[in-house]
C-alpha atoms as one frame of an Amber mdcrd trajectory, in Angstrom:
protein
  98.573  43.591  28.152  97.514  46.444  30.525  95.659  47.357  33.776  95.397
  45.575  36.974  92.753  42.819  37.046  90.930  42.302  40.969  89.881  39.238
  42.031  87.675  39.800  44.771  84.449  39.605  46.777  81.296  42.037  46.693
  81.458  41.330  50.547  84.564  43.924  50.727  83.595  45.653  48.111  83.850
  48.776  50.215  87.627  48.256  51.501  88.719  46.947  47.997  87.139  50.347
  46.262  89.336  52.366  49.009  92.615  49.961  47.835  92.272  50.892  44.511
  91.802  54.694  45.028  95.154  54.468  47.025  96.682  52.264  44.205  95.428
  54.971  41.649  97.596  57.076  43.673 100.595  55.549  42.883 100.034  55.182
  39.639  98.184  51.780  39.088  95.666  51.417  37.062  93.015  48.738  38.157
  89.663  47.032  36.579  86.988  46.341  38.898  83.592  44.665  37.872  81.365
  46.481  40.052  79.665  47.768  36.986  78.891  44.711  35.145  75.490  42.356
  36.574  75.658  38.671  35.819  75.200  36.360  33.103  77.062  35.009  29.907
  78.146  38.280  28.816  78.714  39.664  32.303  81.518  36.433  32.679  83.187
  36.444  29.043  83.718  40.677  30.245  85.977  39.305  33.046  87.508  36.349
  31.278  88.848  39.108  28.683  89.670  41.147  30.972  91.918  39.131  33.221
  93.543  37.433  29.506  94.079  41.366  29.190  95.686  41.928  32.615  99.418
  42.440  32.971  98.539  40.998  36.417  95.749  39.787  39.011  95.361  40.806
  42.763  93.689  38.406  45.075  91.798  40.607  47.658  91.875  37.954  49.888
  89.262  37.412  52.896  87.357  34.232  54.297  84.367  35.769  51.904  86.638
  36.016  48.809  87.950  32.782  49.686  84.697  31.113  49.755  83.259  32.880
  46.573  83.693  30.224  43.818  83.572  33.013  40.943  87.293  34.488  42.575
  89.135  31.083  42.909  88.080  30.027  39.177  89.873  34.367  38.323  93.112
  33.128  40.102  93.451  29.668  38.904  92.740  31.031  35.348  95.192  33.965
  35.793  97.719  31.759  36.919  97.261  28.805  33.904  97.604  32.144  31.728
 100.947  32.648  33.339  99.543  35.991  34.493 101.456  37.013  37.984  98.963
  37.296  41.002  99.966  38.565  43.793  97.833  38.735  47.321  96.696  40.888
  49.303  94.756  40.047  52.511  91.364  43.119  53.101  89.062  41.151  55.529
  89.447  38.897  58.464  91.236  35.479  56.620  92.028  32.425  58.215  94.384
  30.908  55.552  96.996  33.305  55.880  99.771  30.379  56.461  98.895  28.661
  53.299 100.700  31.591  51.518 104.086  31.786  52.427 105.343  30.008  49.561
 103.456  32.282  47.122 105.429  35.394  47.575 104.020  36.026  50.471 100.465
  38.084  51.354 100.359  41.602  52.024  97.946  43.070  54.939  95.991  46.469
  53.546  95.180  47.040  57.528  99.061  47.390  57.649  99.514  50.212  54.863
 101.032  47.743  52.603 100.027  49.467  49.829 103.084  51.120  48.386 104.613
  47.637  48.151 102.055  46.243  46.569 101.803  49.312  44.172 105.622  48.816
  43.314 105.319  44.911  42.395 102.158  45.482  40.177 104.506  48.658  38.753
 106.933  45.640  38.316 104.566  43.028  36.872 103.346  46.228  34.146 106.640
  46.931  32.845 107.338  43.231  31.845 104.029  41.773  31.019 104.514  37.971
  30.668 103.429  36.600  26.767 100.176  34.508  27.050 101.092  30.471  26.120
  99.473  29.422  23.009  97.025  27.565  22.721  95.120  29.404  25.292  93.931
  27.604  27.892  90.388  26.633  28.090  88.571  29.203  30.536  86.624  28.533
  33.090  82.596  28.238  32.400  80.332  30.216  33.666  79.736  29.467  37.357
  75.813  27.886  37.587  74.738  29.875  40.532  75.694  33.263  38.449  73.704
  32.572  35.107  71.328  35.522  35.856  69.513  37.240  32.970  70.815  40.252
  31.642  69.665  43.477  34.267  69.895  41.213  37.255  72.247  41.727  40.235
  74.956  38.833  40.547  73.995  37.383  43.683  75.836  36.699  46.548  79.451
  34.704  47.076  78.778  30.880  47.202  79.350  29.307  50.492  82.818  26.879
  50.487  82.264  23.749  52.843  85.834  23.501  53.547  86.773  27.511  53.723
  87.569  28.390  57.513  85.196  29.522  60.103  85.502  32.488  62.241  84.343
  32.475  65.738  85.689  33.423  69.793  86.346  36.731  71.627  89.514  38.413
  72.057  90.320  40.457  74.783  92.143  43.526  74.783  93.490  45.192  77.808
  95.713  47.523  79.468  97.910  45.215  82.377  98.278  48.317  84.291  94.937
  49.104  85.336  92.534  46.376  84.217  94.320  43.711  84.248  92.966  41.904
  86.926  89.595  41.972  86.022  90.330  41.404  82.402  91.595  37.939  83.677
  88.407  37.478  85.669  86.219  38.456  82.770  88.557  35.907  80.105  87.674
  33.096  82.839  84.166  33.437  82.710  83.897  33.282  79.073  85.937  30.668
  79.224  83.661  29.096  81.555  80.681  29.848  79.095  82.308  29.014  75.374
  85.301  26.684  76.152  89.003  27.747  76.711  89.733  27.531  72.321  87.384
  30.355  71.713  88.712  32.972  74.385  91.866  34.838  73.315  93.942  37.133
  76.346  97.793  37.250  75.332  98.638  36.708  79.033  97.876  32.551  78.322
  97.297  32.192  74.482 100.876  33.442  73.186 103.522  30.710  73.250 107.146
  31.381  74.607 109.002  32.724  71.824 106.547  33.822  69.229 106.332  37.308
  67.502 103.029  38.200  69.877 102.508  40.863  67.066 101.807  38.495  64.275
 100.209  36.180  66.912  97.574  38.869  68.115  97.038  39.858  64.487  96.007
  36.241  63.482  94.300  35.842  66.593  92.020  39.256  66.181  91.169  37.548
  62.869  89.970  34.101  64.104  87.565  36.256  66.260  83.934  36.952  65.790
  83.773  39.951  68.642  86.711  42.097  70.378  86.065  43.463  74.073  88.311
  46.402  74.720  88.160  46.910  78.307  88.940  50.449  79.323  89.875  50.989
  82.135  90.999  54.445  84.729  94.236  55.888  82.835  93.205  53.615  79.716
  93.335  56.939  76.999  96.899  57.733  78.121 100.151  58.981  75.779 100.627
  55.371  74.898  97.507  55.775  73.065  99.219  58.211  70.765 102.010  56.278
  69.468 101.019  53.998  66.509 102.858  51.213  68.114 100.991  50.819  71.029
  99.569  47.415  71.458  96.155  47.985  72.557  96.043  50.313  69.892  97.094
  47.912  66.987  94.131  45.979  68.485  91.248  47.448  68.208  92.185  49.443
  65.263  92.976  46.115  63.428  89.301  45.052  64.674  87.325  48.449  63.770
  89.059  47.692  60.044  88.596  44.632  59.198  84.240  44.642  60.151  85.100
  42.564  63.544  82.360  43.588  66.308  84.030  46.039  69.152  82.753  46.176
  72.573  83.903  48.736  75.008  83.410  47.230  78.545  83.961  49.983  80.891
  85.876  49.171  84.025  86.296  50.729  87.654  83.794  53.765  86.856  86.070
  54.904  83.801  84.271  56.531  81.266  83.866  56.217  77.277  86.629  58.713
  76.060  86.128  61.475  73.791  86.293  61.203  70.211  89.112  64.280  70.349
  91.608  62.484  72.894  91.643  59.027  70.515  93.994  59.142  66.876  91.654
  59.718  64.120  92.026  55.355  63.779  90.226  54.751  66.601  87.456  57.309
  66.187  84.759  54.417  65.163  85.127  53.583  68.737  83.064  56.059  70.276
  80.521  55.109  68.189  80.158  51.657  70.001  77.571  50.827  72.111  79.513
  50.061  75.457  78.611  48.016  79.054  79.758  48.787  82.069  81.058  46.451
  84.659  81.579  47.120  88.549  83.162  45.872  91.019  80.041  45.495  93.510
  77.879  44.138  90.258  80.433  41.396  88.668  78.330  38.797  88.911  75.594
  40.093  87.528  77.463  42.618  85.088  79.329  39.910  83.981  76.588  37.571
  83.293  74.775  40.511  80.972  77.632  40.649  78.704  77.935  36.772  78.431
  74.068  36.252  77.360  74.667  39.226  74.332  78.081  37.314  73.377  76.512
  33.712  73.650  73.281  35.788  71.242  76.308  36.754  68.960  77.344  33.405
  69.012  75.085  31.005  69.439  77.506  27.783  68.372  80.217  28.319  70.402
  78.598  27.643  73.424  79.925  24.600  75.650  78.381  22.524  76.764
């Protein structure tokens, strides 16, 4: 056994191609099967190849966890005896139902030097396949292409999580009060459930990092509201809440809108960390004082066009 076998969806195949570069770095030497197209001989490629694996990584995300070709990967991995380990690369919902599985790393979070270490781990004692094999997995219908032809697209799970709501990022100092105002309109508009501000939604004695995290992930759009004094030193340390927020958002395909507050302007790409740079490139909205009403109602039509379920009724 050799190599690094990746279970994962085309959806991400752009972050999962970056994950491996960085693995490369540290050594790890990963199979993708971005060149192979589907069919029989496209699926007995990757059923060898995982039977060759010393072990599998889940790039886990609510596409990868919907895609029925990735579960049938992990479930034969793991009746191989072959360790996976996880490792979340897109907004995912079903982050809980992994603490008893070692636990699931966050890419967003620069996890990858652990992750590198354990699959280091997993390559210097490869586990010895059980004999009889197991009987692997048939092809999955909707991928029995002809040779030439693209694999299409991840299959739709009925009971994989949906993602859907707005979370609202803020500075207190600042924009505060109207970020409160704006959080009870929408509320007003798409029910309480699908609005996220910490000031209500984070229960007394919870780690409000992990919470906003998960929460940022449940959400189909982020509003960062910027506010006078929002691009201030705080900005700068990689700690900084608001920070952790959007960047979180900008990497993991979530839709940012910059609401401008008070007559503050977009910043500059050159006074934001190199993180949040994507930001600039956001088309923004404005919202006044004098205009609420009307500024706010704007931004509520384009987030009720975004998401036209959540509406309440």
């Amino acid at each position: 056994m050799s190599g690094v076998f990746f279970a994962y969806s085309r959806a991400d195949h752009e972050v999962v191609t970056r994950l491996v570069v960085d693995l490369a770095t540290h050594g790890v030497d990963v199979w993708l099967d971005q060149d192979l197209v589907g069919g029989e001989l496209w699926w007995e490629a990757i059923l060898r190849n995982i039977r060759n694996a010393s072990a599998v990584v889940f790039a886990l995300s609510n596409h990868a966890w919907r895609s029925e070709p990735c579960r049938l990967e992990v479930d034969y991995a793991q009746r191989l005896g072959i360790p996976v380990r996880y490792i979340r690369v897109g907004p995912f919902e079903g982050s809980r139902r992994f603490a008893g599985l070692g636990g699931l790393l966050d890419y967003a979070d620069g996890e990858v030097a652990s992750l590198a270490r354990e699959l280091t781990r997993c390559t210097a004692s490869p586990v010895r396949p059980p004999d009889p094999l197991p009987e692997p997995p048939k092809l999955p219908s909707a991928y029995s292409v002809r040779p030439g032809e693209p694999a299409p697209p991840d299959l739709p799970d009925p009971a994989a999580w949906s993602r859907g709501g707005v979370f609202v990022s803020y500075r207190r100092e600042g924009a505060g009060h109207i970020a409160g105002r704006i959080a009870d309109r929408l509320a007003g508009r798409f029910g309480e459930g699908q609005v996220f501000i910490d000031v209500e939604s984070i229960e007394l004695g919870l780690d409000f990092r992990q919470v906003i995290a998960e929460a940022i992930d449940r959400c189909e759009v982020l509003l960062a509201i910027i506010g006078p004094g929002w691009s201030t030193a705080r900005l700068s340390e990689p700690g900084d809440l608001v920070r952790v927020e959007i960047e979180t958002a900008l990497r993991r395909g979530i839709r940012v809108i910059p609401v401008l507050v008070d007559d503050a302007e977009m910043p500059r790409t050159k006074d934001l960390p190199a993180s949040l740079a994507g930001l600039t490139h956001r088309h923004a909205t404005t919202i006044r004082h004098v205009t609420f009403r009307q500024d706010v109602t704007r931004l509520v039509d384009v987030l009720g066009r975004i998401l036209p379920n959540r509406v309440q009724d």
